[in-house]
Backbone bond lengths (Angstrom), bond angles and torsions (degrees), N, CA, C in turn:
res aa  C-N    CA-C-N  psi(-1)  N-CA   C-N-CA  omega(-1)  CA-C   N-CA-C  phi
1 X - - - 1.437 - - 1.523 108.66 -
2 X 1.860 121.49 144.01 1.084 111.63 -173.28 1.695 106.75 -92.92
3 X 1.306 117.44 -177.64 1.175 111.18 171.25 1.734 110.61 -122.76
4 X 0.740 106.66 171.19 1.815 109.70 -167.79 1.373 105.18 -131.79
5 X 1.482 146.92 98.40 0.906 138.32 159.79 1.703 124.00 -95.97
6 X 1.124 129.04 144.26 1.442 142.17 175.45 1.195 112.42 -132.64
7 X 1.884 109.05 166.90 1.751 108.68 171.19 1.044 98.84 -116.05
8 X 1.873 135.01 5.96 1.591 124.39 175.25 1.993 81.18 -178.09
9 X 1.347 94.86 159.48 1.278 107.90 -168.00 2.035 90.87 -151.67
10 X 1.227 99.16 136.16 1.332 146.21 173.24 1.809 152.11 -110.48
11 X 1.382 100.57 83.74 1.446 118.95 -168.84 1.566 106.15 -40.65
12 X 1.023 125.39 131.03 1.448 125.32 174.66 1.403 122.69 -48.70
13 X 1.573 105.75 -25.42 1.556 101.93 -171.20 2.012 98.39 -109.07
14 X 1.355 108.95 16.76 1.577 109.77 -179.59 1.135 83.99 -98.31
15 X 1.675 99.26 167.20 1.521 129.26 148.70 1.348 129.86 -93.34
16 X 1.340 97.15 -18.40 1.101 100.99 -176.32 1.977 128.42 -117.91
17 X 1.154 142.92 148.49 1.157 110.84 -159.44 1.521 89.84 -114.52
18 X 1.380 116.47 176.57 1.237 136.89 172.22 1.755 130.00 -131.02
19 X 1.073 138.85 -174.84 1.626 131.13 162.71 1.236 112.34 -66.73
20 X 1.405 116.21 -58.34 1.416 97.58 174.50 1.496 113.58 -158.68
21 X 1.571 128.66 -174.28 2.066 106.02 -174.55 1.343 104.57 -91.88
22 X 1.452 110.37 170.48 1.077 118.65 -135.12 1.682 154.92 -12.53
23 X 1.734 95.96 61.32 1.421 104.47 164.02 1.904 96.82 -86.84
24 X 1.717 94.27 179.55 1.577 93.14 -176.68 1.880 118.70 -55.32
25 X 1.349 93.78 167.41 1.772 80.95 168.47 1.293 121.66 -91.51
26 X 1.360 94.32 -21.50 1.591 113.48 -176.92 1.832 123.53 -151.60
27 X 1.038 120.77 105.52 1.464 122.85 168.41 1.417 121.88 -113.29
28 X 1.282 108.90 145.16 1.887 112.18 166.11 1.676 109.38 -139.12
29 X 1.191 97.91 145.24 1.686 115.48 157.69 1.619 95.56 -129.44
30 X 1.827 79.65 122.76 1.586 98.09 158.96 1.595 106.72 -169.40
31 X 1.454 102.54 164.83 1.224 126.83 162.89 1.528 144.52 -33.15
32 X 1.000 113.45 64.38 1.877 127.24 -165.02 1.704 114.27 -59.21
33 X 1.453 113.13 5.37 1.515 101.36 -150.32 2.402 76.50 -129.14
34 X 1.389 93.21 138.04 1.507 91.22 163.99 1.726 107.18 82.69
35 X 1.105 107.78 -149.41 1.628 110.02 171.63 1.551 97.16 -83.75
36 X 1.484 128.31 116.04 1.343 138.92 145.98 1.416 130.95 -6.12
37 X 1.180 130.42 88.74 1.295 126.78 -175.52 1.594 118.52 -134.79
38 X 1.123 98.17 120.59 1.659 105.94 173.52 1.259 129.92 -51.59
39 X 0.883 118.26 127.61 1.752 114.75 173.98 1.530 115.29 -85.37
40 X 1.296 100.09 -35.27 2.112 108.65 -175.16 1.715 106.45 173.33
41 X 0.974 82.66 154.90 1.834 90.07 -160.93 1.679 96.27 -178.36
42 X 1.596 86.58 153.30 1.319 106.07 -169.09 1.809 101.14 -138.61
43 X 1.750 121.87 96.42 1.391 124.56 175.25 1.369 101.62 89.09
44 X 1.758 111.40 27.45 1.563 101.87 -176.02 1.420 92.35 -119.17
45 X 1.034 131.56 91.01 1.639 109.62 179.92 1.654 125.16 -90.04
46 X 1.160 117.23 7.70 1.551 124.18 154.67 1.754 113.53 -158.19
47 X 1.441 101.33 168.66 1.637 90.31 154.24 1.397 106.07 -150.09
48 X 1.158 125.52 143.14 1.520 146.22 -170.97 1.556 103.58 -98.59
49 X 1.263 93.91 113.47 1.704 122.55 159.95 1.229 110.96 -37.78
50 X 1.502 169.76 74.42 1.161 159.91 147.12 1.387 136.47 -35.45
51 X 1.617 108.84 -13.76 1.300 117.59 -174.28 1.541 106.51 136.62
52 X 1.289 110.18 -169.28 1.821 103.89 -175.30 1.494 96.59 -76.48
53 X 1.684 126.29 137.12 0.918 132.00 166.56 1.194 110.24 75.69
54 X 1.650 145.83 -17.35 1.065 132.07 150.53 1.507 125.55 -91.94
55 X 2.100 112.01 163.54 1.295 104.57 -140.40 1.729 79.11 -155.83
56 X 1.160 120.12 118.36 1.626 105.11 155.14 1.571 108.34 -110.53
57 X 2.128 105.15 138.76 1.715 87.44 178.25 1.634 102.15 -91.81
58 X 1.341 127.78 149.83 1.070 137.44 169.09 1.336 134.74 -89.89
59 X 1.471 134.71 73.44 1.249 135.62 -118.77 1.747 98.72 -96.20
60 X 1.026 104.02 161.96 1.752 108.72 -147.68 1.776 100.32 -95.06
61 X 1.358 111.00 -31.07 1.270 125.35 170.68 1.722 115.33 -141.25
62 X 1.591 123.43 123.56 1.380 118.97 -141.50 1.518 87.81 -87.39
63 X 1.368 100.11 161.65 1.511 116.04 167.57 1.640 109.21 -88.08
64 X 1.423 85.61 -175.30 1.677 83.83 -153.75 1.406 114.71 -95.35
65 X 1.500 127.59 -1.20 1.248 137.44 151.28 1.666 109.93 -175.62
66 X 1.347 105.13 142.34 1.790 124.09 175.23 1.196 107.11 -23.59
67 X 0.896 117.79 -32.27 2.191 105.50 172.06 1.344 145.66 -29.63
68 X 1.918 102.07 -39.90 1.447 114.40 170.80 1.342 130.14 -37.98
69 X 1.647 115.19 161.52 1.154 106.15 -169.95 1.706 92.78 -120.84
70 X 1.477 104.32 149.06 1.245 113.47 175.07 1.402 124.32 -138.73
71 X 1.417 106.12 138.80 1.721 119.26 -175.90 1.251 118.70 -133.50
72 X 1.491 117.85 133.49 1.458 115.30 159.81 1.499 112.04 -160.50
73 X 1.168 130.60 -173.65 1.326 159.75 -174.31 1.517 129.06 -132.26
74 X 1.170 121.08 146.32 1.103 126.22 -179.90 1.956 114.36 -155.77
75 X 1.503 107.64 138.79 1.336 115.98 171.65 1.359 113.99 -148.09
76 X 1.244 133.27 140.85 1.274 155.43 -166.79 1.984 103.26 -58.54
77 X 1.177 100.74 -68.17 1.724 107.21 -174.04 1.317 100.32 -147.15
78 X 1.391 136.50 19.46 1.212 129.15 154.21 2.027 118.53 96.46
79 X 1.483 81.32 -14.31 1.607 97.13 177.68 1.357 148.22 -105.03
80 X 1.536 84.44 -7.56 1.806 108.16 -162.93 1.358 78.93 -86.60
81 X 1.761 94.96 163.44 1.418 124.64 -172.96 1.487 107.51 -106.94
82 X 1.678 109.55 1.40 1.098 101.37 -171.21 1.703 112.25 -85.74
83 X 1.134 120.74 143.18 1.289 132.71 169.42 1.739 120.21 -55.65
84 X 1.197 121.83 131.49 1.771 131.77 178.52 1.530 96.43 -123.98
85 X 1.671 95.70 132.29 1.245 128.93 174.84 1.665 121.85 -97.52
86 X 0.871 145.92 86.22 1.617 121.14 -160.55 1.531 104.07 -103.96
87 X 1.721 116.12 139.22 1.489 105.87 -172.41 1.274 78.85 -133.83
88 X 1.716 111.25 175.01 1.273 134.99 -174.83 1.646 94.26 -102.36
89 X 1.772 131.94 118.62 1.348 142.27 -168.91 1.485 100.20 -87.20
90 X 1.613 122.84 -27.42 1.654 99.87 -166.34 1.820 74.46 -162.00
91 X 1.390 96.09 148.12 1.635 118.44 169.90 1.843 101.46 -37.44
92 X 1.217 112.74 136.51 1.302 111.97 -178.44 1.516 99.41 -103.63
93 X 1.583 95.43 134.21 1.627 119.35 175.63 1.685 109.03 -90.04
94 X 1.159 112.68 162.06 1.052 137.42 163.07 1.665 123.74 -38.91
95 X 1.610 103.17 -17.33 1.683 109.23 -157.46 1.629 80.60 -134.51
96 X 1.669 141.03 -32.18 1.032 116.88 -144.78 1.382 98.43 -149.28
97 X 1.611 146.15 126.79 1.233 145.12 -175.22 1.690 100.87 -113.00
98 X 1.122 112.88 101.03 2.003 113.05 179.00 1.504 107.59 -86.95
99 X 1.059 124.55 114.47 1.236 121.37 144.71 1.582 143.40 -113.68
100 X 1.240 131.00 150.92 1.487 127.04 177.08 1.657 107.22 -121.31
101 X 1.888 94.01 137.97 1.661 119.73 -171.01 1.683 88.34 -97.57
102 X 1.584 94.91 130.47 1.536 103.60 173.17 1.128 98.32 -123.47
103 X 1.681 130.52 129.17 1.046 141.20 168.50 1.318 124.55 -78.29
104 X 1.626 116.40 97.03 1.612 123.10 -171.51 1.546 110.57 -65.10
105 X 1.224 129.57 140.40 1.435 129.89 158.35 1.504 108.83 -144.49
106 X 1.130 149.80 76.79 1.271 160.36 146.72 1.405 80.22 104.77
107 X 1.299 136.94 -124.79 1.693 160.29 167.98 1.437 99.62 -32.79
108 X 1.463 123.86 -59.39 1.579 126.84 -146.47 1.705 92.01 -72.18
109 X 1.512 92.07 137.80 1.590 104.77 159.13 1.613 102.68 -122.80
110 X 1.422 125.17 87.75 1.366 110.51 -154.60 1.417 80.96 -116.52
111 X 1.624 128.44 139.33 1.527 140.07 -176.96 1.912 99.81 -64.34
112 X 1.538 94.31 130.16 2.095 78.06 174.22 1.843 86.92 -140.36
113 X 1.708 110.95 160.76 1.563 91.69 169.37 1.935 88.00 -95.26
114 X 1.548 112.99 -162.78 1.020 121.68 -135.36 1.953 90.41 -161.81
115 X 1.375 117.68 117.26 1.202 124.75 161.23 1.106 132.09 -66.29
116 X 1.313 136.06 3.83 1.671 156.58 -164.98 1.595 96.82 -166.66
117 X 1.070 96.31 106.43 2.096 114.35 160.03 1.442 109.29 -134.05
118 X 1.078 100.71 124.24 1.689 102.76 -174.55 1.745 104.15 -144.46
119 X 0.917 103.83 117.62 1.949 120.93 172.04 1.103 120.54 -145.98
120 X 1.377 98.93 162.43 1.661 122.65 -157.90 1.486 105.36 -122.17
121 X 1.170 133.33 134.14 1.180 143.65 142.44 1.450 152.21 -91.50
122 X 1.538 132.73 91.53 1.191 119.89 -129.11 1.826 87.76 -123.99
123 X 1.488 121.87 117.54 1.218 132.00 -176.18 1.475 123.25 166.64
124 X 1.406 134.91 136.39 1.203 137.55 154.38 1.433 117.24 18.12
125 X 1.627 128.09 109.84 1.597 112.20 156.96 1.747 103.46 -77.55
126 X 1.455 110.28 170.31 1.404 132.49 -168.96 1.320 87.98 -79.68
């Protein structure tokens, strides 16, 4: 049997290539609290502050239609007991995935940003 090696591999109908199929299309860890800053990311090339607790990622090369699915998490310092909610804030485009962190505490859904945000994006490049 032969073996096939590559350093990025490319769907015929993408533009864009990646490491390999189906890893995410797009992930980031970064910094939610203060001026916005990424820690590492892969097809994220910014993210826009929206307000307390909201976050849009700005993906560096678009996927290939609004369908994708997206997940992540977020916690402050790793210790609090408080519960995080993450919802999707506006229909996700092709260029831009928005989300808002709601900070659960029994009843309270009170908006907080968040020192650890980390999501995944799993769908079609453009």
């Amino acid at each position: 049997m032969s073996t096939i090696k590559v350093d990025s591999i490319q769907a015929t109908d993408e533009t864009a290539s990646r490491a390999v199929s189906g890893v995410a299309a797009a992930w980031v860890h970064f910094d939610g609290t203060g001026t916005v800053a990424i820690n590492n990311s892969v097809n994220v090339a910014s993210i826009t502050d929206r307000g307390v607790g909201m976050y849009a990622l700005n993906f560096s090369n678009n996927l290939g239609n609004a369908n994708y699915a997206g997940s992540g998490m977020s916690g402050n310092d790793y210790s609090t007991t408080t519960g995080r909610t993450l919802t999707v804030d506006d229909a996700p485009t092709t260029s831009v995935f928005a989300v808002r962190n709601i900070n659960c505490r029994d009843t309270a859904t009170t908006a907080i940003d968040d020192s650890n945000m980390l999501f995944s994006i799993h769908g079609d490049l453009a």
